[in-house]
Every structure is written in C-alpha cells, then in structure tokens.
N, C-alpha and C positions, 0 to 999 in steps of 0.2 A: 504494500500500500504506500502510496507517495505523500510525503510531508508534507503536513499542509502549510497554509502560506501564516496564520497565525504563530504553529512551534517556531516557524523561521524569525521570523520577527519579536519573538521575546526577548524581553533581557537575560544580559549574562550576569550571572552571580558574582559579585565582586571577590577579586582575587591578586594576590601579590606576585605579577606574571614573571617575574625574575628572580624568583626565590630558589629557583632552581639549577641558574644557568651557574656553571664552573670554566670560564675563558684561562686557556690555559697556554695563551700567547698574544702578546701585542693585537689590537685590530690595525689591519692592513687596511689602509685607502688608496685606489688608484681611480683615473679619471679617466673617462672612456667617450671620445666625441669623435667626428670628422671621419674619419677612414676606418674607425674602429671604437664600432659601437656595443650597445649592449647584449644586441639580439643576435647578432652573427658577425662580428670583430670584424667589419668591414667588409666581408667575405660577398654577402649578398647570396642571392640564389647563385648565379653562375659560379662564385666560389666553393660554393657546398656543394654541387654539384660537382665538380672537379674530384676525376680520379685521382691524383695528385695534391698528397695533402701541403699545406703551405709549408714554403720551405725557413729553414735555420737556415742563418748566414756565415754561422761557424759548428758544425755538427756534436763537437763535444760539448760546448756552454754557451747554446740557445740563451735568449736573451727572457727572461721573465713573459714578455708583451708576446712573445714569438712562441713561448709555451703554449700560454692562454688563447691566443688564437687557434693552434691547433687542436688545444684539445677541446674548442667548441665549433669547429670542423670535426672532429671526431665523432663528439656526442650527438651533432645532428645527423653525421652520414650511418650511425648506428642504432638509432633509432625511428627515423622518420625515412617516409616515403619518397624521393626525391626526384623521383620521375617525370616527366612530361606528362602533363595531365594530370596526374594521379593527386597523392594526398594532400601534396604540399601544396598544390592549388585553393584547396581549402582553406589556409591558416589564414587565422583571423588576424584581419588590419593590415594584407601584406607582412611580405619580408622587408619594410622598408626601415632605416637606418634609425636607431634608437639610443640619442646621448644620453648620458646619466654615469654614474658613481658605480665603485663597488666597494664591497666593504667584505672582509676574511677572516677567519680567527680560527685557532684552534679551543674546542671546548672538550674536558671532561665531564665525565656521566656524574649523576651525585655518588659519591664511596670511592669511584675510580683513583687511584695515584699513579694508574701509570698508561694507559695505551687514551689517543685524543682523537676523534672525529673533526672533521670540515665541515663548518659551515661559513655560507656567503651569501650577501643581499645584495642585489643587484634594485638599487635605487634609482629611475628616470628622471631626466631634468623637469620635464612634466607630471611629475607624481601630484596628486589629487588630494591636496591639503586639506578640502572640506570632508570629501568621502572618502573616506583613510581605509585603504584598502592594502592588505599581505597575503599574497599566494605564496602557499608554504609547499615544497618539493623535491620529496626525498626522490635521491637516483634510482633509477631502474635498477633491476641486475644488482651487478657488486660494482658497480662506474664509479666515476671519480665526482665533484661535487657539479660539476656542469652536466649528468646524469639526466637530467627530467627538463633541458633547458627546451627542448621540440615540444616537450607537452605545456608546461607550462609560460614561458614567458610570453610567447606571440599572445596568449589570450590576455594576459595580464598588465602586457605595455598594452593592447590594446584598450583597455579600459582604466590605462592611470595608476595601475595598481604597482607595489611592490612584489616581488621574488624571494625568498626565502630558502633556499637549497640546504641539504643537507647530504656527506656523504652513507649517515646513517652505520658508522662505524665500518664501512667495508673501503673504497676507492682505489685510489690508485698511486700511494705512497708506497711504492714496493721499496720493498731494503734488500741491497748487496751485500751478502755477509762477509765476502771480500773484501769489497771494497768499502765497506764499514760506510756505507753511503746510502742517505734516503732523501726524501723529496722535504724541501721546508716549504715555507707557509706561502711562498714566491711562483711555488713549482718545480723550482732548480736543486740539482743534486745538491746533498750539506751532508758533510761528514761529522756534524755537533748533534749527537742523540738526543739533544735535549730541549734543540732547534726544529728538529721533520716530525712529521705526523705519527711515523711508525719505524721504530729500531729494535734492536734484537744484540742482548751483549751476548750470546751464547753462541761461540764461534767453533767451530771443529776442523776449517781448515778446506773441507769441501766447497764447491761455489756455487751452493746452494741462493736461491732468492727466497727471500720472506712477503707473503701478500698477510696485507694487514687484517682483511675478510676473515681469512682462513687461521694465521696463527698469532693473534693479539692475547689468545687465549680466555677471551671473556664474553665469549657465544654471544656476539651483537646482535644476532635476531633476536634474540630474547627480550631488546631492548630496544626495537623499532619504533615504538611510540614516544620514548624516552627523545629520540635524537632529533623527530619531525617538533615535537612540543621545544624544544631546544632552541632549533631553528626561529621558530616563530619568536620565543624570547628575547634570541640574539636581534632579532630585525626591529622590537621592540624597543631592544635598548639603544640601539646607534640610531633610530629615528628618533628618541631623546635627547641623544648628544648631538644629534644635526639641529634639532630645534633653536638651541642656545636661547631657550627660556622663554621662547616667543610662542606665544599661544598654548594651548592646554594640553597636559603631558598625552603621549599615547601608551597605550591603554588598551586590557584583551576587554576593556565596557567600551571604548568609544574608537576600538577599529574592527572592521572585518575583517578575521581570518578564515580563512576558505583553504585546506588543503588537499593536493589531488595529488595522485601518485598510480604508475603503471609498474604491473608486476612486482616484484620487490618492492618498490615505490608504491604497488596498493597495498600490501601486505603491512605495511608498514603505517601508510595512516589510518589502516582498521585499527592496529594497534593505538593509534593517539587519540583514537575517536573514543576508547575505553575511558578517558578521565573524566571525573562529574563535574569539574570545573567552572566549562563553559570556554576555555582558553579557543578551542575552535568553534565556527559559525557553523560550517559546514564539510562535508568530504566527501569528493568524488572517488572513488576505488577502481581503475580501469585494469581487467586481466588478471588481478592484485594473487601474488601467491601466500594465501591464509589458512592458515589449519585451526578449523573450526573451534568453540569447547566442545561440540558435539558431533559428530558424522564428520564425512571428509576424510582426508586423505594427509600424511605431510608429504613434502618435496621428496626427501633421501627414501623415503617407501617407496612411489610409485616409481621414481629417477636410478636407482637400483635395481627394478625389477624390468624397466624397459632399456636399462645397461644391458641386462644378460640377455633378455629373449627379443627385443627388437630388430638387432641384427640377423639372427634367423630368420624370424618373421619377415624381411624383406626378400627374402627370396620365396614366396607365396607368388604364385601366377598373378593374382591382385592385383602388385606392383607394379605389373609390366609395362605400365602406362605412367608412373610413377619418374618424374624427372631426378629426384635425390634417388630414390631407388637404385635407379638404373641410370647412375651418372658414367659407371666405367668400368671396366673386366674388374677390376681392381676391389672395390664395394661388392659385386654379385661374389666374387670367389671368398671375400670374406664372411658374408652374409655365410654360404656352404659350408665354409669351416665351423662357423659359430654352433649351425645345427649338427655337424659331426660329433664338436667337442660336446655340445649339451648332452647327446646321446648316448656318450661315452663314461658323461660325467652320470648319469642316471635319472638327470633331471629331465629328459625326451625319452618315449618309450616306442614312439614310431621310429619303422626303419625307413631308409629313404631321407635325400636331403626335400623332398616336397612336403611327402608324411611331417616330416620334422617340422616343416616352416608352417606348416596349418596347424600343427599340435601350439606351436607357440604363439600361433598368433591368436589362436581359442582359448591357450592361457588367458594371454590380457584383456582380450572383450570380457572373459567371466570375471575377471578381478574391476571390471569397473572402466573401462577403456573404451571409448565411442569409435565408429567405423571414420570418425569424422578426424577424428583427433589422431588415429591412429596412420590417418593416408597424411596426415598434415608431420607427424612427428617422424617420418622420414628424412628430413630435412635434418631433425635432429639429431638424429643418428648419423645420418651422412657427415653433421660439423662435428661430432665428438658430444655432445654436449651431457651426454648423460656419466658418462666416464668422470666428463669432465667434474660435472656437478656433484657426483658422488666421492669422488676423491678427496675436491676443496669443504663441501660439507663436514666430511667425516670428522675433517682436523677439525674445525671449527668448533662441534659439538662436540669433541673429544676433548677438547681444550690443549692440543698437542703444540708446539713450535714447528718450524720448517723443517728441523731435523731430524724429527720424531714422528712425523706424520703416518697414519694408519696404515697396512697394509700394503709397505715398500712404497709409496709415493713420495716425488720429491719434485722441487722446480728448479728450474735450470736453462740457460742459456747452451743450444747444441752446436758441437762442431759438425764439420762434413759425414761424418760416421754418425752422427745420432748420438753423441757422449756429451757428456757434463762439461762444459767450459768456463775459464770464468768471462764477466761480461766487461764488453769493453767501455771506455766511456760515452760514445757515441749512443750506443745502447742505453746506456743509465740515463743518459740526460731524455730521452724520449719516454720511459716508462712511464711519468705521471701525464702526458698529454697524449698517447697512443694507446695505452691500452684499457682495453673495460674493466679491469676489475680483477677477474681471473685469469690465468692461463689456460689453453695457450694464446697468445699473440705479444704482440711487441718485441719478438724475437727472443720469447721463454717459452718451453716446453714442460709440461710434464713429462714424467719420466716414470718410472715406476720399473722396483727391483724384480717383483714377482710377475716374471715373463717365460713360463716354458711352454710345451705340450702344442699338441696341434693347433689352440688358440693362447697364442703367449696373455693375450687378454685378461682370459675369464677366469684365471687364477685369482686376479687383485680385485675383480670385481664381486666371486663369489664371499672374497674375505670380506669387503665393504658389506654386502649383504649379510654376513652371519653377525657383525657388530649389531644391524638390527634385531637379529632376531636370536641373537646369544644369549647364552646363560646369565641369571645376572653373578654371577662367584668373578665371570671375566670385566675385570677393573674398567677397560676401555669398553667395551660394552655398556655397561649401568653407567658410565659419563654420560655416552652418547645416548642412550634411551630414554636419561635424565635430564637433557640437555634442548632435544628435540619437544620433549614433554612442554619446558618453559617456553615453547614458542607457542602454544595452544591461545590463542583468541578469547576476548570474554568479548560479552555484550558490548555495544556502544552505547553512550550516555543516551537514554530518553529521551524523543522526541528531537536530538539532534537530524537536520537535513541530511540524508545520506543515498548516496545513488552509484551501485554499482552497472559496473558494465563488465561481459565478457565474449571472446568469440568461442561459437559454438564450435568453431575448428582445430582451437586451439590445441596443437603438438606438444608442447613444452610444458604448461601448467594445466592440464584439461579441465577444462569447466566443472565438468562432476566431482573432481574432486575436491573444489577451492570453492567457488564464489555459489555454484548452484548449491550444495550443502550448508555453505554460509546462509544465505539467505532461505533456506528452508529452517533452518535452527534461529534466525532471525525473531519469522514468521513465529513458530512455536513459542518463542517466548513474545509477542506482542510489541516490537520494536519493528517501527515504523521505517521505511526504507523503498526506493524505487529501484527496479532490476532489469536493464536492460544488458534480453538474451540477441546477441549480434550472426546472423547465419551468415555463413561465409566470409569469415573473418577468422585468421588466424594470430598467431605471438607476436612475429616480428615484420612491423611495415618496413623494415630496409629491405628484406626480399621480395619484395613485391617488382623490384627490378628485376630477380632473376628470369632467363624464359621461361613462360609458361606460368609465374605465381601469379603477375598481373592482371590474365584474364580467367586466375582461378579464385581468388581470393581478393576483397577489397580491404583497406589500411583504416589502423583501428582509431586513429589520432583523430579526425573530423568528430567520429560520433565522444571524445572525450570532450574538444572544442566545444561541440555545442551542448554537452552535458555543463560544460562551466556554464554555458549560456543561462540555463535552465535554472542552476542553484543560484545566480546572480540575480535570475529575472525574481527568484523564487526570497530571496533573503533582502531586495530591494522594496518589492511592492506588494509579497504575499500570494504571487502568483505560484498555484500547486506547479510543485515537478511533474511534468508527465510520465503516466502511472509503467509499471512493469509491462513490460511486451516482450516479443519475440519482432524484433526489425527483420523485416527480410531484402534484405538488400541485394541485389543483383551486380554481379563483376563486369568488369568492361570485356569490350569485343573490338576486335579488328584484323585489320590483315598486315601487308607488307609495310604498310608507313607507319603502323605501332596503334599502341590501344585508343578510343576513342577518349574524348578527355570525360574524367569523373565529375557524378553530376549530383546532386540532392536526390534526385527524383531514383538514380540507381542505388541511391547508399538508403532511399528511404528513412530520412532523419526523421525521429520520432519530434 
C-alpha cells in the first residue's frame, strides 16, 4: 500500500542529528566550476561515453583533480546506461555542467578506533536555501564514495538539492602491503596509516592487497544504516559551517532528507530506514540486496550455491540462444567440466554432461531461482561474479585480514604466468579511481590456493559453501553464520515514505529472494510501502550496451528517477506515491543502425 501524502508531511521528532557523527580526518574542500563540474568533472556525455578513461599526465602520481575525474568516469560508465538512446536519455535536467563545492572527510562508526569510511557532499552553487533539501547515497556494490553518483545527483542538482555519498565502509582504498601504501583522503597513494582510509600493519612479506570491504574486519554490512545516517549528518554539519551564522541552523526538523540507494546502496538505506528518529523523510530502495527479519534469502546463500551449479547449468540446451552463455569454446568446455567435477564430487547423480546441466539447473529453480533470473544470471557467471562474491564475503563475515582469508583466497596483482607480483606504482596510484570495490579489476586478481582436480574451481568454492553450512564446533564457520545473521533487516520506522523497486530479471540479487520477501514481510506486519515489480529489467544498466542486452532488457535508473519524482511530489504536496504494480515495460527494437531511442511509453513509467 503506498504512503499517503499526510504520513509524508508530518513532522519529525526533534533530534540531536550529530550526536553521532565521529570525523576522523580534517574536512577536505575543493571547488568544482568551469570545465569541471559536479555532475561529471567536465567530462559531459561525450566524455563518459568514451572508451578511454581520462588520462594522468604522469602515471605514477596523478594529480588529486585527475583522480576525481576518473573515478567519476568510472562510477558513471559502471553503472548507468550510456548508450544512444537508451537510459541516459532519460536523466533528469540533462547532463549539463553543474558548479558547486565538495566537501570529504573521513568518519568513524560510534565504538570504532580503528578502520574509517568516506563520506562526501557534493554542495551546488545553486542549492535551495528556502527548500533545504539532502539526497543521501550510499554506493552501489563495494564502489568507492562516487558509487550512487548516476543515481542520484542528476535528480538532485536537478531540483537544488544537496548529495550526500557514503562509501558505507566498503570503496576503494585498497592497501599495498608492500608497498605499505593506501589511498588518503585526496585519493593519492600515502604511505602515513594514519592519513588513508584503510591500512593493515600485519605484513608477511607476500604482495598481497588488502580491500577495505573485505578485510577491515568489522563486517560493515552489519552497519549499513549506521554509515547512510552518517552521511546525512556529515552534510548536516558542513551546511552549518557554510552558513557562518546567517539564517537558521539546518536541521533533520527543517531539511528534507530523502535517501535512495541501488543494490548494496538499497540494502543499505533499508537499513537506515530502521531508526525511529525521523533523521530521514523518505527512501527509495532500487534492486536493494536485503535479507529480510523474515523469508528471503542472504547474498553468500544463494551466491555460493549458483558458484557451484551455474556453470553447469549453462550448458543446458536452454542457453543456446544465450549470448554470456555461449560467448566462446572456452565458457561451454568449462561449463562440461563443472558438470563432470559435480558428478564426480557426488553432488550430480545424472550421467551425461546434458543429464548433469538439467539436474542442476532443476536444483536452482527448486531452491527458489526464477527462469527469469536464471537466463539473466548468465552474464554473471560469464564475469566471475559469484566466485567473486563468495570469496570477498566470506573474509568479511569471517572477520579474517588479506592474509588469512577463507578457503586459500588471496588478492594480488598477476605476472604473465598468472603469479602473485608485487604492484607497481603506476598501478597503486589508479586503484582508488579505477576500481569498484572488489577484485578482480584494476589490475588485481584473485587468486586462490585451493586449485586441483578436473575443476581446479570447485575445491575453494565447495569450502566457501561448507562455512555456511558447517558445524558450529568450526571457529570460522559460527563467525561467518554469526556475522551474516547481523545483516538481517528489521522493520522500517512507521508510516515512513518508502518505495521499492526491483527487476523481475534480475541475475545477481533475484527479486525473490530480497525485495519481493521484503515487502511481503513488510505487508505482514502493517508497514506501509509502495512496490514496484519492473519486467524486463535486469542488475546492471552498463550492459545494456553489450549485443543483444539492449533489445533484451531495459535500464533500471529512469524508473528510480522518477520514483525520486514520486516521493518528492509525495513529501512536497501530499501527493500519494503511486500504488505497487507490476510495470510492464517493453525493450527496444531495431536493426542495423542500433536500437530505436527509449521512450516513456516503452519503459511504461508508472
């Protein structure tokens, strides 16, 4: 049932919105006008578009301004649609050039003394002094703090408002245990632990990397609402000290805060949505990966279980129409091996590598897996991601370092042979503006010890799997099953605005197990909520470029756009959010000259 326009418009209970924040480095200001703005550092669309990210003028020690610019060319070409035609069409108010401030800091969680999260306020010279408004926007993924900049700031300079970012304890400070080198508050490599976001004194000599997601050791999903409420704080407090006394303080009673977030980024303001406060207005949730207090699924469950049998399962007839599927001899012979080894290992009881791939692909429809999610989660399997996710989690909830990490995994920069190197500077200096979060990319691999047998794989994968479902007598087991437990979801405050959205197609975090159980357990207890189901809509609108996703799948960012529309319209003038549906939107078509351009009428905006 959708919020009506009275809950939106009540007052908020008075509250001491800073009582929580722990700044645990200088606030950085830098000034952003003329060729290099707030919404895309000058770049414009044709910049972001470009396969070609912009260049350093010296490759070892990039220039601070030269970071930042890339890595918000990164966060938009990894996130958003950038197509002809397609999503980016959509974004509200154009990509046109956006002066204003920003403002950085590093904060501690309350108790913390030692690992710091990112957060940054991206302030317009036109900000909305009467109607004081803060979009708060934790990153996607494990990204760095420009993460949620395609979701939220185009809606938010368009309406005057402020930016609010958090990295939400995960980004992109990776630490060189080498080179005893991490990212400071600038972006630039600093060898002063006490200067970067994430360091690590426990050195062994190997040249290993540390990602701060994975081995801060203080399970930050547990604390995803903790770091979005933060943010909003932080933007809080520097729109105080920018006042310099002139007119009446700001305040979670006399600003709107509105926070939205995709994927991890929803996951995370469901999480903030939990405080009785009143600190937020409202939260849009898009794709959001949430594990319910009731039904549903967590991520390392289902991300482990379609580790091991997905790859088989692509070799099902099914696929063969399937473009990740059947991207190269290379993937189809792996896929064979996967169902040989599972056969072998006694977890397949059909013979036959076909038998095998329909045995497994009948596993995951009965555990809970849609035909929808499962033709889309090819893609997933095609980039690593479940590997990928089940590795970086495990440390995470196991509370382990880089060197200790579950089940032989480790990160690492590879020579020609596929071995452990150490990283050169060239490399270090790109890590916080190039990569999302996790490995692999930015020229780090995972790696991983436990590799034999006909799938060198599914050694380290079945080990991640028995963590979940081990005994608890095993130490690292009852971390991790204790760990994963403290991400569980409670209710969101009463009568808060809130409006999910998810694709029915979704490969990566499947609908059924996150946001449709959410909001069935919602429902159940009497919290009010609007729930738009999105058909043919999949994870990730950057592939909507590859051939063939374009005219299979439409990009999920318009329908979040005009969901801000919605809670705006809805927390200005009372106007209800439009109620739960099923949008059926229609993908584009065309031929040799490329897809026709994306239009209202085909996405069906509710």
């Amino acid at each position: 049932m959708a919020a009506t326009g009275a809950s939106a418009v009540a007052a908020k209970p008075a509250k001491d919105a800073l009582a929580e924040l722990r700044l645990a480095s200088e606030i950085r200001e830098t000034v952003h006008r003329g060729q290099d703005d707030l919404l895309t550092a000058g770049l414009g669309l044709e910049g972001l578009r470009s396969a070609n990210p912009p260049a350093f003028a010296v490759a070892e020690s990039p220039g601070a301004d030269e970071l930042r610019r890339r890595a918000i060319w990164s966060n938009w070409r990894g996130i958003a649609d950038l197509g002809a035609g397609g999503g980016i069409e959509r974004v509200p108010g154009g990509l046109k050039s956006v002066p204003g401030r920003e403002f950085q800091a590093f904060v501690r969680l309350p108790g913390s003394l030692d690992q710091t999260h990112r957060v940054l306020l991206q302030l317009p010279d036109d900000f909305d002094q009467r109607r004081r408004c803060i979009v708060v926007a934790p990153a996607s993924g494990s990204r760095g703090v420009y993460g949620a900049i395609a979701l939220a700031a185009p809606w938010a300079f368009a309406h005057r408002c402020a930016v609010a970012y958090t990295d939400k304890g995960a980004g992109t400070g990776w630490y060189d245990f080498l080179g005893t080198s991490g990212a400071g508050l600038d972006g630039r490599p600093s060898q002063d632990a006490d200067a970067v976001e994430f360091a690590d004194r426990i050195v062994d000599g190997r040249p290993v990397v540390g990602i701060k997601h994975l081995h801060s050791r203080g399970n930050p999903e547990a604390q995803w609402g903790v770091h979005v409420r933060q943010a909003a704080q932080f933007a809080l407090q520097v729109l105080n000290a920018q006042r310099k006394g002139r007119g009446k303080a700001f305040s979670a009673e006399n600003t709107r805060i509105i926070a939205v977030g995709l994927s991890n980024g929803g996951g995370a303001v469901l999480r903030a949505a939990e405080a009785e406060d009143g600190l937020l207005d409202a939260v849009l949730a898009a794709a959001p990966n949430v594990y319910p207090g009731e039904g549903g699924r967590a991520l390392f469950d289902y991300a482990t279980e379609a580790a091991i049998y997905l790859p088989c399962a692509l070799a099902h007839s099914r696929y063969n129409g399937n473009a990740w599927a059947r991207r190269g001899n290379d993937l189809l012979d792996a896929s064979r091996l996967r169902c040989t080894a599972l056969h072998q290992a006694g977890l397949l009881q059909a013979e036959g590598v076909p038998a095998q791939a329909a045995e497994s692909y009948e596993k995951l429809r009965a555990s809970g897996w849609s035909e929808a999610a499962l033709d889309a989660a090819a893609a997933s399997t095609a980039l690593d991601l479940w590997r990928t996710i089940g590795a970086g989690y495990a440390s995470a909830y196991a509370r382990t370092g880089a060197y200790d990490m579950p089940c032989g995994f480790y990160y690492a920069v590879s020579d020609g042979s596929g071995q452990p190197r150490p990283a050169t500077a060239a490399e270090r200096a790109a890590w916080w503006s190039d990569s999302s979060g996790i490995p692999p990319g930015a020229g780090v691999a995972l790696h991983q010890a436990l590799a034999a047998g006909v799938d060198p794989q599914l050694g380290a994968l079945r080990c991640l799997r028995g963590l979940l479902e081990g005994d608890t007598r095993d130490r690292l087991a009852t971390t991790l099953q204790s760990a994963i437990r403290e991400t569980h979801a409670a209710l969101p405050r009463a009568e808060l605005p809130l409006l999910l959205m998810h694709g029915l197609d979704d490969g990566l975090v499947p609908e059924a197990f996150s946001t449709a159980a959410y909001s069935a357990w919602l429902e159940r207890n009497g919290r009010s909520h609007a729930y738009w189901r999105l058909a043919n809509v999949q994870h990730f609108d950057s592939l909507l470029g590859v051939p063939g996703m374009g005219s299979r799948y439409l990009p999920l960012l318009p329908y979040a756009w005009r969901g801000m529309d919605a809670l705006w319209a809805n927390l200005q003038d009372g106007t209800p959010l439009p109620g739960s549906r099923t949008v059926q939107g229609r993908p584009r078509v065309g031929g040799g000259d490329g897809l026709e351009p994306l239009s209202a009428e085909q996405l069906d905006m509710p």
